[in-house]
Structures are given as structure tokens and as C-alpha cells.
C-alpha positions in Angstrom: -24.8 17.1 -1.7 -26.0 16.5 -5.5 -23.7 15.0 -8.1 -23.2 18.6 -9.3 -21.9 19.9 -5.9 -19.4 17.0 -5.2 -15.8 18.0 -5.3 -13.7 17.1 -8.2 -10.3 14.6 -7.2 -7.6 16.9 -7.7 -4.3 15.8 -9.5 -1.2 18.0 -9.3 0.0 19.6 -12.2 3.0 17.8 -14.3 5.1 20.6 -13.2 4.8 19.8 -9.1 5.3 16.1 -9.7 8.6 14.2 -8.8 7.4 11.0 -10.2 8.3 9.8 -13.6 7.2 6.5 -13.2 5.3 5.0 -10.2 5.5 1.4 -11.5 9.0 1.6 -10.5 8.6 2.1 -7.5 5.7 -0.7 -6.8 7.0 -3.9 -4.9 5.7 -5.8 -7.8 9.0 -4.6 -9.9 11.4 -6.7 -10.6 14.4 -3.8 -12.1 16.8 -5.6 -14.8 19.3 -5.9 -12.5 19.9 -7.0 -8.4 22.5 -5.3 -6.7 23.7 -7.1 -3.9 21.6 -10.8 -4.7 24.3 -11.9 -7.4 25.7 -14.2 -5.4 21.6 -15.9 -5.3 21.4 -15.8 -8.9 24.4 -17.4 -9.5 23.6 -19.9 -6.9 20.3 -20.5 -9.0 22.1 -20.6 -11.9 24.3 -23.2 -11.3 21.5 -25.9 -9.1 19.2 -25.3 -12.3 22.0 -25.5 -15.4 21.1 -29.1 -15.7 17.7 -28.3 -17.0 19.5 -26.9 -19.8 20.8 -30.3 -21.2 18.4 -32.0 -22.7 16.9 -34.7 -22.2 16.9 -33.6 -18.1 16.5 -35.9 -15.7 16.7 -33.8 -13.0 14.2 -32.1 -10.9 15.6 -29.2 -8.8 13.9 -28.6 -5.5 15.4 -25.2 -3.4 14.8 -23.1 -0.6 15.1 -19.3 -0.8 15.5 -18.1 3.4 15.0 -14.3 4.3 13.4 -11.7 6.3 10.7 -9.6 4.6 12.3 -7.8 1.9 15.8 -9.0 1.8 15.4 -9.7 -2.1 13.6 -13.4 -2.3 10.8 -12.3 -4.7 12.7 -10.0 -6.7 15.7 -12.5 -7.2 13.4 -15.4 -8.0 11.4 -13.9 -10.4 14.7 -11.9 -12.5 15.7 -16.0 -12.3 12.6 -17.1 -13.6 12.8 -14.6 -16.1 17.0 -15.0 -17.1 16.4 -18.9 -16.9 13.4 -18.7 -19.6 15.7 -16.8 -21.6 18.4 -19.0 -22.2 16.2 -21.8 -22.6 14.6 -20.6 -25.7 17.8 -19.7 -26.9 19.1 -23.3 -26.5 15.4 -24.6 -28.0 14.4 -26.2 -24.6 11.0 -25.0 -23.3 11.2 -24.1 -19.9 8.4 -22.1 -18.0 8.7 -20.4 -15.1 5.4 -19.7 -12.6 5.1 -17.7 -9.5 2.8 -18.3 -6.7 1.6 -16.1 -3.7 0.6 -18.5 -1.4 -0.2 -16.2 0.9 -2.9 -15.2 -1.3 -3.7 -18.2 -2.9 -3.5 -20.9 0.2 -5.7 -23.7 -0.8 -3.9 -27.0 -3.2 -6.4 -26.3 -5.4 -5.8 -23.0 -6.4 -1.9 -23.7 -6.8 -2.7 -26.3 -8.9 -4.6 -24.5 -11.3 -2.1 -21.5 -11.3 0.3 -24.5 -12.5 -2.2 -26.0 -15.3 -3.1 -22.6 -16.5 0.9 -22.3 -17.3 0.7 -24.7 -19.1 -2.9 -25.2 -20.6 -4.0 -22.3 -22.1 -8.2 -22.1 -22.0 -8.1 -24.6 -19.2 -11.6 -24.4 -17.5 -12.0 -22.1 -14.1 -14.2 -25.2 -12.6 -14.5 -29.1 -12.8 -12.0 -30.9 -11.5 -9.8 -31.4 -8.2 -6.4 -30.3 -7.5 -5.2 -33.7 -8.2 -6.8 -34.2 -11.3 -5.3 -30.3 -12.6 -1.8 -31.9 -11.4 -2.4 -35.3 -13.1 -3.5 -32.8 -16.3 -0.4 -30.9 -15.7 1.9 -33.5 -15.9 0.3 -35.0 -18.8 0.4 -31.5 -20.8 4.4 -31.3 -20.0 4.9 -34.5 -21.4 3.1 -33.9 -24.5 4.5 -30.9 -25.1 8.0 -31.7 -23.9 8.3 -28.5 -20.9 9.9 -28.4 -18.3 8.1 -26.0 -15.6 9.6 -24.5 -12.4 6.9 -23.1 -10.1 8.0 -20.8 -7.3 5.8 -20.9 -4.1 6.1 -17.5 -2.3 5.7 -17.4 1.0 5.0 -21.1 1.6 4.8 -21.2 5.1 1.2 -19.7 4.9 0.8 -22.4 2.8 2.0 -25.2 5.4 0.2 -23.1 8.5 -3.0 -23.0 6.8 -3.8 -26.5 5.3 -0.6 -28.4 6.3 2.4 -30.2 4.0 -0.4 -32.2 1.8 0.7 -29.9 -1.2 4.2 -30.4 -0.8 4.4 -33.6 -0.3 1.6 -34.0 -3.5 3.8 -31.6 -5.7 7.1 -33.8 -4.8 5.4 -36.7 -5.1 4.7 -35.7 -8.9 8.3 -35.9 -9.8 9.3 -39.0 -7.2 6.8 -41.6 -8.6 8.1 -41.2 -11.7 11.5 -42.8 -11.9 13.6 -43.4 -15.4 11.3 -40.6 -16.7 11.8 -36.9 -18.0 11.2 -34.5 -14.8 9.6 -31.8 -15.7 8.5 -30.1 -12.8 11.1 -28.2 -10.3 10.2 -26.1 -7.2 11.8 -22.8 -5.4 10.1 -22.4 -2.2 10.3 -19.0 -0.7 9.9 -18.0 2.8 10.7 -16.3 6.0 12.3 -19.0 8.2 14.1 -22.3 7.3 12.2 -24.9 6.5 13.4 -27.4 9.0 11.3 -24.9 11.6 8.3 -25.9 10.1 8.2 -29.2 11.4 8.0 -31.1 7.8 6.7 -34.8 7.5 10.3 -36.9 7.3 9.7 -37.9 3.6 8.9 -34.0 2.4 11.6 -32.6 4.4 14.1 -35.3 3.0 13.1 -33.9 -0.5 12.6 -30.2 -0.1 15.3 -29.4 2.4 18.5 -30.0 1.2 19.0 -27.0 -0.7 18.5 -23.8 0.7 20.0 -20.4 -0.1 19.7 -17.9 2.5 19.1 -14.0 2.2 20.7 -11.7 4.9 18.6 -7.8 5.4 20.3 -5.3 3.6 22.5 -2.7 5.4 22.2 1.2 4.8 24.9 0.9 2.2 23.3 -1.5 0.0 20.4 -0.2 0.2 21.8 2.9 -0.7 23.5 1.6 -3.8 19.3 0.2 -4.5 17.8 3.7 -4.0 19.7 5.7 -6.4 19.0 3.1 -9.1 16.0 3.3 -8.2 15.8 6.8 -8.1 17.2 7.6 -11.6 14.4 4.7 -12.7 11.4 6.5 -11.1 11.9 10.4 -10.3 12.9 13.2 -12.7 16.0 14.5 -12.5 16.9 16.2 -9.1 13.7 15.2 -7.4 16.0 13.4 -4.4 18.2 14.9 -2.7 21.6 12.2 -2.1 21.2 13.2 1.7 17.6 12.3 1.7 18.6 9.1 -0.1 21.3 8.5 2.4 18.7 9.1 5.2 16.4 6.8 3.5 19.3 4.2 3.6 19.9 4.5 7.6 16.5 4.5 8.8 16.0 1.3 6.8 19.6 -0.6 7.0 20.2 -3.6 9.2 23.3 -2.0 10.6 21.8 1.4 11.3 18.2 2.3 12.5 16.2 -0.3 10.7 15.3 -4.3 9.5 17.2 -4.2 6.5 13.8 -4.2 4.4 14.3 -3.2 1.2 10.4 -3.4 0.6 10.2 -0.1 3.6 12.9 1.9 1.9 11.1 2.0 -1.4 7.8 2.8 0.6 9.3 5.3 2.6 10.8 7.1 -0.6 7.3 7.2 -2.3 5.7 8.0 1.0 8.4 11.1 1.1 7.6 11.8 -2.7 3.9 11.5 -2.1 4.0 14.0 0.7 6.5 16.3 -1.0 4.3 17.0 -4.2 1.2 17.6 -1.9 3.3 20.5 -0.5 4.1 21.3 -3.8 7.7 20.7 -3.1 9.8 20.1 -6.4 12.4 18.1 -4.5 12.5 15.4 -1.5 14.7 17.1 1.2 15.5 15.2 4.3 13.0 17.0 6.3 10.6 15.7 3.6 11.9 12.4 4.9 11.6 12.8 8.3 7.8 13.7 8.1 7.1 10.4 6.1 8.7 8.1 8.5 6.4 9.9 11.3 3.3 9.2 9.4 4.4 5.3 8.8 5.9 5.1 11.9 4.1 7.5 14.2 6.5 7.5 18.1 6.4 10.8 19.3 4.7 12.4 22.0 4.9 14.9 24.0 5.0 13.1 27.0 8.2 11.3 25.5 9.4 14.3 25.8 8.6 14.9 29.1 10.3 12.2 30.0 13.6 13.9 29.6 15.6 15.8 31.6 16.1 19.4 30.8 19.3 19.6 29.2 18.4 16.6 27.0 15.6 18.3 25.6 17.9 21.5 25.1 20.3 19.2 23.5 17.7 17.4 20.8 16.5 21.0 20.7 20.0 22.3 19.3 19.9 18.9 16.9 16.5 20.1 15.5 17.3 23.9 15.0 20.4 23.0 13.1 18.8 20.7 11.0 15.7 22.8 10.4 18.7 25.9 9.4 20.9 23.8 7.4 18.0 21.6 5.9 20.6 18.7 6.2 19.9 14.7 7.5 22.7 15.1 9.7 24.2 17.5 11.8 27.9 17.1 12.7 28.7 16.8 16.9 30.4 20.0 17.1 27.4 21.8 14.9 25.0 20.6 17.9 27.3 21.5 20.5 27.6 25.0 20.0 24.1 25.7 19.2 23.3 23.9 22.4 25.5 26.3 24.8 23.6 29.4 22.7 20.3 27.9 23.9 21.7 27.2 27.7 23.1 30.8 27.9 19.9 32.6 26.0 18.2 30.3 29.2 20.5 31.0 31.6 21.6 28.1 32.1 24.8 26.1 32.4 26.0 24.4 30.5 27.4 20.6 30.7 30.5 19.6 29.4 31.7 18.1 26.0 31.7 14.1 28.1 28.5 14.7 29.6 26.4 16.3 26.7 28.5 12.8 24.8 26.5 10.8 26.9 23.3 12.5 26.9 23.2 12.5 23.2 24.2 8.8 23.6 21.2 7.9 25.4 18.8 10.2 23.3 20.4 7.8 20.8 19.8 4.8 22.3 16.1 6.2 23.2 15.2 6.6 19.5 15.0 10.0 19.7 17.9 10.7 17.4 20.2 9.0 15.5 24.0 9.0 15.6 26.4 7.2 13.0 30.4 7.5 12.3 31.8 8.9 9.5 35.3 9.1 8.4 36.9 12.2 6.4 40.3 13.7 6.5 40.0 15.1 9.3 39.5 12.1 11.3 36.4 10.3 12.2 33.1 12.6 13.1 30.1 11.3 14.6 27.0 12.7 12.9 23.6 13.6 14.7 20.1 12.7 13.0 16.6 13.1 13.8 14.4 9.4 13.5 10.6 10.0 12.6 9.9 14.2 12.9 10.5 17.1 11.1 13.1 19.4 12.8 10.5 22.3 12.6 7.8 20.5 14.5 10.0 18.9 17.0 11.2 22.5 17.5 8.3 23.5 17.9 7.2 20.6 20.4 10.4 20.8 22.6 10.3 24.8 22.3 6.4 24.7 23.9 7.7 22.0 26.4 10.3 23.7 27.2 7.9 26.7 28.4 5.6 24.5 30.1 
């Protein structure tokens, strides 16, 4: 194929696309304001307010804990951020650096990120990691800053080339008694530090703060999707039940890790997908068919592995929610469309307790999933589909069904 013949990329037209602004979405954005992570910022706030009274002696050394994306980056950087703020306002020069150490593993390479904070023009080559720290130091002296570097994901750090840095970087502030500190550290990462098996003299140092981060539950992430939402997508792009769904396939408490990081992915994934079928909004179904493609678990010899009647029963979930276009379809919903299919089979069919447990242990299978809600009229336990589009599981269990 020439140049001439090759096929141009094609970009939907502005009227078939839900996005507004993609950058919001990105795990790189840090939005203006955390829900749930107050209580870390305030925490933050109150171990680094001495850096804030001049002339500070103090060098703050913390340790943020989490799972992946229970709100460590996001928190530390909107720190960062707030913290350089009301410095300037007070007149105190405090500088704020953030470091992937995941992608930047060696000493050396942290301690140019640091110098390059600090020195502006500083040379890419020349000198060690020691000297850039000695230079560093020198450089916050002379021009009277105080810098906090965040280390992000630091136990790739210490797996790949040991404590040497942290002990180096601590060293920096310890050798230096009756002097201005001017360099404080946040390290970030997955597990607590004392896991990591720290030299006595760095562990002594870097361990006695640490403020944890517990996964997010669907409600909280909830409350972090529709800001998001009204952020990113144009108005009505997202449905609230696709939202909600979003929300339970990716909270602690429900379906998922509590990773705030996969419920933004799974929204763009679902927005993504949506526009290609020229969709103008993100239903649940939309949803479903996202998580499949990121989270592909569904066969059709999974299917096989169930027993008739549980197949007519996820069969009834699917039909309902392909009908009503809903996440959720209510018990009673599923039950009577499940007798229609038994008697349009000729079959019998099982009573309220039993299909109870059989949609229990589709439940507990991952084919579907259930959650309790409470209305006026009680509490109501709602029926869910985890990873396919009711059509094509339909469609599956309906061909199944015949084989």
C-alpha cells in the first residue's frame, strides 16, 4: 500500500463525543479537592506547620501507607501544592518535589531530580549523586529554601539498589546539628516500611511517622466519580446508575480493591467504548462491556459449569437488565422472569429459598453481583451482572442453553 492508499485515523465528530476533558480523567490529575483523604492532609498539615516558623529547625520525615490507588499520590502532591502556597504567603520559600521511583530507581537520578529543584540550568552530566546532594544542600543554604521531596513508590527504590539513598538522603539532615534543616521527606508506598527490613539507623529515622490509607468503598468512590464526572464529560454523558455500577465493581466493600486509579479507568474505558458505538451516553450495559475487555472471565465453559436452573436464573438476570437497561435488577424482577423462562421450557420451577440460594452462589461465583439496599418498603436485595453485557450473556446462555 502507497502513502496515498493508507487509511486516514478517524476521530469522531464533536457531536458523538462524551468527553469534555480527557486530562481529567488521566491518573496524573490531582482535582482541587480530595474527598475522603482530608483527614491525610490535615495530618500533613499539622507534622509540617513547623516549617512555617522561621528560622526551622526541624526536618519532617513521614510515611504515606496504602494499596494502589487508595489516594497517596493525589494527597501528596495537593499537599505539596497547598503547603507551597501558604509558604509564599508567609515569605518562606518552601519547594515541594515529587519523585517516581519506580521510574527513576538509581540515587543518582533522585538526586538530580532534587538539584534541578533547586538549581535551575544545572548540567544533565558531571558529577555523582553525592556531589548533586552536597550541591543541593549548599544551594538551600544560600538561598535560604526549605525543600520537601516526596519519593513515590520507594520500595522499588529499596528492592532495586537497597536503603544506600535513604540512609544518604537522612544522613543530609542528621550530620548537620544546630543548623537550618532544609530538606524533609514523604515516602510513599504500598506496605509499611518496617516490612522492608530497614538498616536500624534509617528505620530509627524514617519510621516513626507514618499515615496510612485504607481502599476506598463503593460509596466513596461514588462521591469521587460524580466529581469527576461533572469535571470531564458533558452534561448527561453518565448515567448515575452507570456511576453507581462503576462504584461497586471497584469498592472495597463490594466487588472490587477499593482502587480509585480502576474506577477512573473503567469510566474512560466505558466512555471510550461508548463513543465508538456512537453512543451519546454511558449506560450500565456500556459499563459492563468495559469491565469485560479489562477484565476478560467469561467462557462458555463457565457456563457449563452450571446447573440448568442456574443458568435459567442468570438468564432471567440478563433479560431484565438488557429490557430495563438498568445495573440492577430487583429479586422479585428476576424471579418472575425466571418462572416465564421455566414454564416457556417446561420446566419446574424451584422455589423462592432455593432460587435464594442459587443466586447466592452465582454470587459468590462471580457471575453476578448482589448488594442490599434499603427503601420504604424494607430492605431489597438487588441483582447485577460483573464483566458482560446482558445482551451477549443472553445470547451465550440462550445458545448454551440449546446445546
Amino acid at each position: 500500500m502507497n502513502r496515498a492508499e493508507e487509511p486516514l485515523l478517524e476521530i469522531p465528530p464533536p457531536s458523538s463525543r462524551l468527553i469534555k476533558d480527557e486530562g481529567k480523567l488521566s491518573p496524573d490529575y490531582v482535582p482541587s479537592i480530595l474527598p475522603h483523604r482530608e483527614a491525610q492532609l490535615e495530618e500533613l498539615a499539622r507534622l509540617f506547620s513547623g516549617l512555617l516558623k522561621p528560622p526551622s529547625s526541624l526536618s519532617v520525615k513521614v510515611w504515606l501507607v496504602g494499596e494502589v490507588g487508595s489516594g497517596k499520590t493525589a494527597t501528596s502532591k495537593r499537599f505539596g501544592h497547598l503547603l507551597e502556597r501558604e509558604a509564599r504567603r508567609r515569605g518562606i520559600d518552601v519547594r515541594y518535589v515529587h519523585v517516581n521511583c519506580y521510574k527513576e530507581r538509581t540515587f543518582f537520578v533522585i538526586a538530580k531530580r532534587l538539584a534541578q529543584r533547586i538549581i535551575p540550568g544545572l548540567p544533565e552530566r558531571g558529577f555523582s549523586a553525592q556531589e548533586l546532594l552536597d550541591m543541593t544542600w549548599r544551594a538551600l543554604n544560600d538561598q535560604d529554601v526549605h525543600l520537601v521531596a516526596a519519593l513515590d513508590e520507594v520500595d522499588y527504590l529499596v528492592k532495586a539498589v537497597g536503603e544506600g539513598p535513604l540512609y544518604a538522603l537522612t544522613r543530609a539532615c542528621d550530620e548537620r546539628l544546630n543548623a537550618p534543616q532544609r530538606l524533609s521527606l514523604i515516602m510513599i508506598s504500598r506496605a509499611h516500611p518496617s516490612t522492608y527490613q530497614l538498616d536500624a539507623r534509617v528505620a530509627s529515622t524514617l519510621c516513626r511517622g507514618v499515615i496510612r490509607f485504607q481502599p476506598y468503598t463503593s460509596a466513596q468512590l461514588l462521591s469521587i466519580l460524580k466529581a469527576r464526572v461533572e469535571e470531564a464529560f458533558v452534561e448527561g454523558a453518565v448515567s448515575l446508575e452507570s456511576i453507581n455500577l462503576i462504584a461497586d465493581l471497584a469498592g472495597v466493600d463490594a466487588q472490587g480493591t477499593g482502587d480509585a486509579r480502576f474506577a477512573l479507568e473503567l469510566l474512560w474505558w466505558s466512555a471510550k467504548l461508548a463513543e465508538a458505538k456512537g453512543l451519546r451516553r454511558i449506560d450500565p450495559d456500556v459499563v459492563r462491556a468495559a469491565y469485560a475487555q479489562l477484565n476478560p472471565s467469561l467462557s462458555r465453559e463457565d457456563l457449563r459449569s452450571l446447573s440448568s436452573h442456574e443458568r435459567l436464573v442468570l438468564l432471567a438476570v440478563a433479560r431484565v437488565l438488557r429490557r430495563t437497561g438498568r445495573a440492577y435488577a430487583s429479586t422479585g424482577e428476576v424471579e418472575r422472569e425466571y418462572v416465564n423462562l421455566c414454564r416457556s421450557l417446561g420446566e419446574e420451577p424451584r422455589k423462592h429459598v432455593r432460587l435464594w440460594l442459587m443466586a447466592k452462589r452465582l454470587s459468590s461465583a462471580g457471575f453476578i453481583h448482589s448488594k442490599v439496599v434499603c427503601g420504604a418498603g424494607g430492605r431489597t436485595t438487588l441483582m447485577g451482572l460483573v464483566g458482560v453485557e446482558a445482551s451477549t450473556l443472553e445470547r451465550l446462555l440462550t445458545s448454551s442453553w440449546r446445546g
